[in-house]
C-alpha positions in Angstrom: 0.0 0.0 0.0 1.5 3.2 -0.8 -1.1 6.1 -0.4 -3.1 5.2 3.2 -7.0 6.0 2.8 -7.4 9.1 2.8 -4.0 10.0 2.0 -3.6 12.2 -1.1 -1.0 11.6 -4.2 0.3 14.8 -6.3 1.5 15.3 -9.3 3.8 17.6 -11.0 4.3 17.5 -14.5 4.1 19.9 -17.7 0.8 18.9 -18.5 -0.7 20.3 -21.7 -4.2 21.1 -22.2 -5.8 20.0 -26.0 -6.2 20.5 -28.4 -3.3 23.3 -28.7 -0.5 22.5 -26.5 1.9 25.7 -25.3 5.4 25.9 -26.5 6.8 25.3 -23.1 4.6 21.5 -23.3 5.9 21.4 -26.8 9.9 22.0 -25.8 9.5 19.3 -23.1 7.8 16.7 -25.0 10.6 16.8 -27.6 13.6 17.1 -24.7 11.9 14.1 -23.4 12.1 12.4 -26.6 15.7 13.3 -27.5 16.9 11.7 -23.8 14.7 8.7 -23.2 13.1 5.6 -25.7 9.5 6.4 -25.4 9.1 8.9 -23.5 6.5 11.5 -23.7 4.1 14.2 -22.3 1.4 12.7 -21.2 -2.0 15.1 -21.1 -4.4 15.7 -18.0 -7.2 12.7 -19.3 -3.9 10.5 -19.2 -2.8 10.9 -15.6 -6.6 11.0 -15.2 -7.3 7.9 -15.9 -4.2 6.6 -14.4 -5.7 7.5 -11.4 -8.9 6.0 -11.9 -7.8 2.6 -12.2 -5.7 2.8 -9.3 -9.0 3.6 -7.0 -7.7 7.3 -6.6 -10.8 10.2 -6.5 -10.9 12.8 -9.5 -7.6 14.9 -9.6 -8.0 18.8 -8.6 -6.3 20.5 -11.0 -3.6 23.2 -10.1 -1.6 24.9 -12.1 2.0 26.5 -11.2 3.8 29.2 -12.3 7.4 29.1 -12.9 10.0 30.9 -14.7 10.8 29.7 -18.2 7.2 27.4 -18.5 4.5 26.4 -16.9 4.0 23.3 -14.9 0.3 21.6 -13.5 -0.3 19.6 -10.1 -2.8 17.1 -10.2 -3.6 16.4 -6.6 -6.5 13.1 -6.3 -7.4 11.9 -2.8 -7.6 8.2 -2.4 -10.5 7.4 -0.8 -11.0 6.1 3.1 
């Protein structure tokens, strides 16, 4: 068990919003690409359903301000 009921998970991430992601989400996705077999930006209905099949509540979204880009927490209870 990794989250205890109630318990919450958060997570940060550059998470771009369809259909027209920022440049910021853009750079990322192709830095990700460049360093790792695979990898990607994954979008909010991703994580969302992550979190759905793992038993988690629907995520709050809150985005964060930071120089150079923009980055999004996704904070989802897990239920008691």
């Amino acid at each position: 068990e990794t989250v205890r009921p109630g318990g919450v998970v958060v997570v940060v991430d550059t998470i771009p919003e369809p259909p027209a992601a920022d440049i910021g989400a853009l750079l990322q996705s192709l830095h990700i690409a460049l360093r790792t077999p695979g990898g990607a930006v994954h979008d909010r209905a991703g994580y969302t359903a992550w979190l759905d099949e793992a038993g988690f509540d629907p995520p709050e979204l809150l985005p964060l301000r930071r120089a150079g880009g923009t980055l999004t927490a996704l904070v989802a209870g897990c239920p008691r």
